[in-house]
Structure formats: structure tokens, C-alpha cells
N, C-alpha and C positions, 0 to 999 in steps of 0.2 A: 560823565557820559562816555558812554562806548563809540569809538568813531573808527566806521568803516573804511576799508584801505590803509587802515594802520596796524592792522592786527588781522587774524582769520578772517575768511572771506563767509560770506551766508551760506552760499550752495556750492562749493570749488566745483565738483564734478557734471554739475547742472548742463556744461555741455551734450555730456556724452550723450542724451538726452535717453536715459533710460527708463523701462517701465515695471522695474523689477521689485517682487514684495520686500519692504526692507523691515528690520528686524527693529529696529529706532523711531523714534519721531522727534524729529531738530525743536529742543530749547532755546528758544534765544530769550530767557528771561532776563529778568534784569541782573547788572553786571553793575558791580562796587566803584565806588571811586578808586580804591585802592586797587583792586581788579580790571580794572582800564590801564590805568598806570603801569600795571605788570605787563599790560598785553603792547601796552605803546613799547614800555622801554626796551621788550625782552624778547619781545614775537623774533625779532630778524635773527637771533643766536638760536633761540631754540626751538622755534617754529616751522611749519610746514602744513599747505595747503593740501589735501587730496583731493586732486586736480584730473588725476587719472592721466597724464601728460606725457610722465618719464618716468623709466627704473630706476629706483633711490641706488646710489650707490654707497650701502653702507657700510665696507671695510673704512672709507672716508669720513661718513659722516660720524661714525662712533669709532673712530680711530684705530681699528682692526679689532675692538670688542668683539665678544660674542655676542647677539643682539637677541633680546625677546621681547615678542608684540603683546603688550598688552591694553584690551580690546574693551574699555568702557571706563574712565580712572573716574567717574566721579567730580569727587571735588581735591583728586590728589594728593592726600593726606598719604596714603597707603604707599603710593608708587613714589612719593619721595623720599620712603621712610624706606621701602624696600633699595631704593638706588643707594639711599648714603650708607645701606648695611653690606652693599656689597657694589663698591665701584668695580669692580674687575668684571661686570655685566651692562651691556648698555639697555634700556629700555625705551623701545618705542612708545609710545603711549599714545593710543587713537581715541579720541570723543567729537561728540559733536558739541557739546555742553560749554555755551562759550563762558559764565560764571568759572566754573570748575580750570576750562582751558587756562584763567585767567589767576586764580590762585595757584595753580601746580607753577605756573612762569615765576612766581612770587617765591614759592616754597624753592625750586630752584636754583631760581637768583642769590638768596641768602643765604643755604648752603653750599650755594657752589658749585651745585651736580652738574658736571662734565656728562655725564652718561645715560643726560636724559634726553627725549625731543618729542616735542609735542605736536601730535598729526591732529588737525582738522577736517573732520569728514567719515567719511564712508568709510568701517573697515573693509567690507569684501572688494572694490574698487583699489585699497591700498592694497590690500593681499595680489589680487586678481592683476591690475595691471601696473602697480610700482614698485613689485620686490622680485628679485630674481630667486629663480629654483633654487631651493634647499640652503636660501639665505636665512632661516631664521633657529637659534639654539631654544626656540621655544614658546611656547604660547599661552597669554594667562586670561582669561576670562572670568571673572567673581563679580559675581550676583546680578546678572543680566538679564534683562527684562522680561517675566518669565511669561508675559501674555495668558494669563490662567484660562480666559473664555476660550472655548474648544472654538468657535469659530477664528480666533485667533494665533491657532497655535500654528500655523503655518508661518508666523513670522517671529518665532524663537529663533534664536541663532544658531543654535545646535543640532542641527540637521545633517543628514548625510552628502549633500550638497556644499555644504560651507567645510564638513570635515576632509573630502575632496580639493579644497581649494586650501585649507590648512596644512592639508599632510603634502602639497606638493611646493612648498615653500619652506617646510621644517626640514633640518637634515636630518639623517638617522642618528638613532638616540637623543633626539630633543625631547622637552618635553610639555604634553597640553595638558595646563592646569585649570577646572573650573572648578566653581565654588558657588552653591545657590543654598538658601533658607526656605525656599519653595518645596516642598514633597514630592508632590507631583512631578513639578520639572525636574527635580534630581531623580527620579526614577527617566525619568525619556531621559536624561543625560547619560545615565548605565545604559541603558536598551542601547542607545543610538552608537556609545562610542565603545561597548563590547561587540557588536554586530560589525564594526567597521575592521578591514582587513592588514589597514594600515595603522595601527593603533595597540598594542599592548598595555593592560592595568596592571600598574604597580602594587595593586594588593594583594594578597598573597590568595582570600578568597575571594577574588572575582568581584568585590563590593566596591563600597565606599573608601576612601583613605582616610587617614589621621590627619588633620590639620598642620601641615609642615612648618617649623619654626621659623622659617623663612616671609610667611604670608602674617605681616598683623593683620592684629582683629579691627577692622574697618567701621566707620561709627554707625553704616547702615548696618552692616552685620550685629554691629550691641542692639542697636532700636531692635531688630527682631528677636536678638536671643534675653530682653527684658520681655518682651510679649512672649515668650515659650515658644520661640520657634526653635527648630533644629536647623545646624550648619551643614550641610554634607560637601563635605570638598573628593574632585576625581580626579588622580593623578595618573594619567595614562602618557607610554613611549612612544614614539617612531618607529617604527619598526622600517625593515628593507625592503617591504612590498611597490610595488611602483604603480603611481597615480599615475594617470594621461595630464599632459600639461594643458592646463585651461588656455581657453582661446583670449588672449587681449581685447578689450573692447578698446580703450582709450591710446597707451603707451605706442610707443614708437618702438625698434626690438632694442636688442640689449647693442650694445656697440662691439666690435670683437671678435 
């Protein structure tokens, strides 16, 4: 059994007491024996609450890596497969999914990965009030909950509101990676991130990209592409254009 105060907290940023649409709905399903365990042994090396409290300092915490946020891992299959293919990259890794939290600590542990760290909570809270300007070499978003009912789409993540708060945390030449099986939401994912000014597609015509050798194929990704679905992955730059910095809700300023 999962025990609280030994691992992620339920609601970290639940102070800030905000009333903003979020893009998620907190799992707290059930968690393995062997997934408690990872979270008892491992939460204090690679863990972190978002708390909304302080700016992460992460030339420290990923040992002057270059660092990319990536913003939903599942059950971490992917993102420790992507760490041990390329240590010379650290990854943040944001979920709320405390199962998943609890196997990526596992996958980790046993290989070793130096270059991972596992946030608990809210990404726009981690973005918005724990990471300083233009601290991130990247952002990866795959297959995010694409909310299909039109009364719901207001809480996709891929808005021009969230790519505001992304592109003022990337430095230039980073780069925002998503990846969805949804149609629909890969079309709003073009619309949304060709319309943005801060933002350049890596594709030559303006579309979709090729799946980069770099992203395995994910076991949600197979479930869909056995059902007939299509992949569309979007690889778009940072470009030099300058965001306004968002206002802090939570954090304290930077020190400095």
C-alpha cells in the first residue's frame, strides 16, 4: 500500500488555491507493491513536489545538463528509454499519475538514470512558477489528453495560452515536441502552433513531421496504431520572438 508523506503528495500546489481549467484529472489509482516500494525508496533522489513554492535550480539539480520538460510520461516506459539513449540530456518528467510516478522511480533506479527527475503535479504551475526564463532546451508532449467532446476542448493543453508560458521558459532553438493519434487534435495542434509567433515547423511543408528516431513507439501509441489509428508527431523551434514573462502565482523571485 501507498503511504502518504513517503513519496508525492496528493495536491502539492493545492495552496495556491487556484480556480483555473486544467487540462488533467488526478489518478490516484491503485499503486503495486512493487510501485510503493520504488516511491518509498527512490521519491527523495528523484523526486519532486510541484508545490508552486521556488525556482528549481536546474544547472544543479541535472548537473549543468541541458534539461527538457516532458509533460505527461504515462507509466515511463518511454522516458527512461529515451534517458538511457541519450544521458548527455536531462529530463524532467511531469505527471500526476502516481502508479506511473512509481514505476518510472523503478525503471530509474535500475538503470541508473542520473538524468531523470520526477515532478509531481501540475505542469503549467511547474512551468509558470518553478522554472526560470529560457531554462528549458525543450519540450515534449506525446499523446495528451485530447478531450474529443467540443464542450471540452477548452482543456486540451495545446492552446495558445500554455504555448505563451512554454515558449517563455525555452531558450531559442529548443525544441516543442508533440505527438497525438487523435485527428482532430493533431489538426488544432498545427492550427494552434503554426499561428503562434514564437514557434517555427521543422517541416519543410508546413505539416506534420516524421516520427524522430529519437521518440520510441509508446505502448499507448501501439494500442492505437493496432486499432488503425494514425500517429502524427509536430516538431516545431523557438524561434527569437519575445513572450511577456508570466506573472508568478506561487514562487518567491529568483535569488540574484
Amino acid at each position: 500500500m501507498f503511504v502518504e508523506g513517503v513519496g508525492p503528495a496528493a495536491d502539492p500546489s493545492r495552496a495556491l488555491g487556484e480556480r483555473r481549467i486544467k487540462s488533467f484529472t488526478p489518478r490516484r489509482s491503485r499503486v503495486t507493491t512493487a510501485q510503493a516500494e520504488h516511491l518509498r525508496q527512490h521519491w527523495s533522489r528523484w523526486g519532486l513536489d510541484v508545490d508552486g513554492r521556488d525556482v528549481l535550480d536546474l544547472k544543479t539539480l541535472f548537473d549543468g545538463l541541458p534539461v527538457v520538460l516532458e509533460i505527461g510520461f504515462g507509466m515511463g516506459e518511454t522516458t527512461a528509454k529515451m534517458a538511457a539513449a541519450d544521458p548527455a540530456t536531462g529530463i524532467l518528467a511531469v505527471d500526476v499519475h502516481t502508479p506511473g510516478q512509481g514505476q518510472l522511480l523503478g525503471l530509474a533506479a535500475a538503470s541508473g538514470l542520473e538524468n531523470v527527475r520526477v515532478a509531481n503535479g501540475d505542469a503549467v504551475v511547474l512551468l509558470r512558477d518553478m522554472l526560470p526564463a529560457a531554462a528549458l532546451a525543450g519540450v515534449r508532449v506525446y499523446f495528451p489528453d485530447p478531450w474529443p467532446k467540443a464542450r471540452h476542448h477548452k482543456r486540451r493543453i495545446i492552446q495558445p495560452h500554455f504555448l505563451d508560458l512554454a515558449a517563455s521558459r525555452m531558450a531559442e532553438g529548443g525544441v516543442l515536441h508533440c505527438a497525438t493519434d487523435w485527428e482532430p487534435y493533431a489538426e488544432h495542434m498545427l492550427e494552434v502552433l503554426s499561428a503562434h509567433p514564437a514557434f517555427d515547423n521543422t517541416a519543410a511543408d508546413g505539416g506534420f513531421a516524421e516520427r524522430p528516431a529519437f521518440r520510441p513507439e509508446t505502448r499507448f501509441e501501439g494500442q492505437g496504431l493496432r486499432k488503425g489509428h494514425v500517429v502524427h508527431d509536430l516538431l516545431f523551434t523557438r524561434n527569437g520572438y519575445e513572450v511577456a514573462e508570466p506573472e508568478r502565482v506561487g514562487a518567491r523571485p529568483e535569488k540574484g
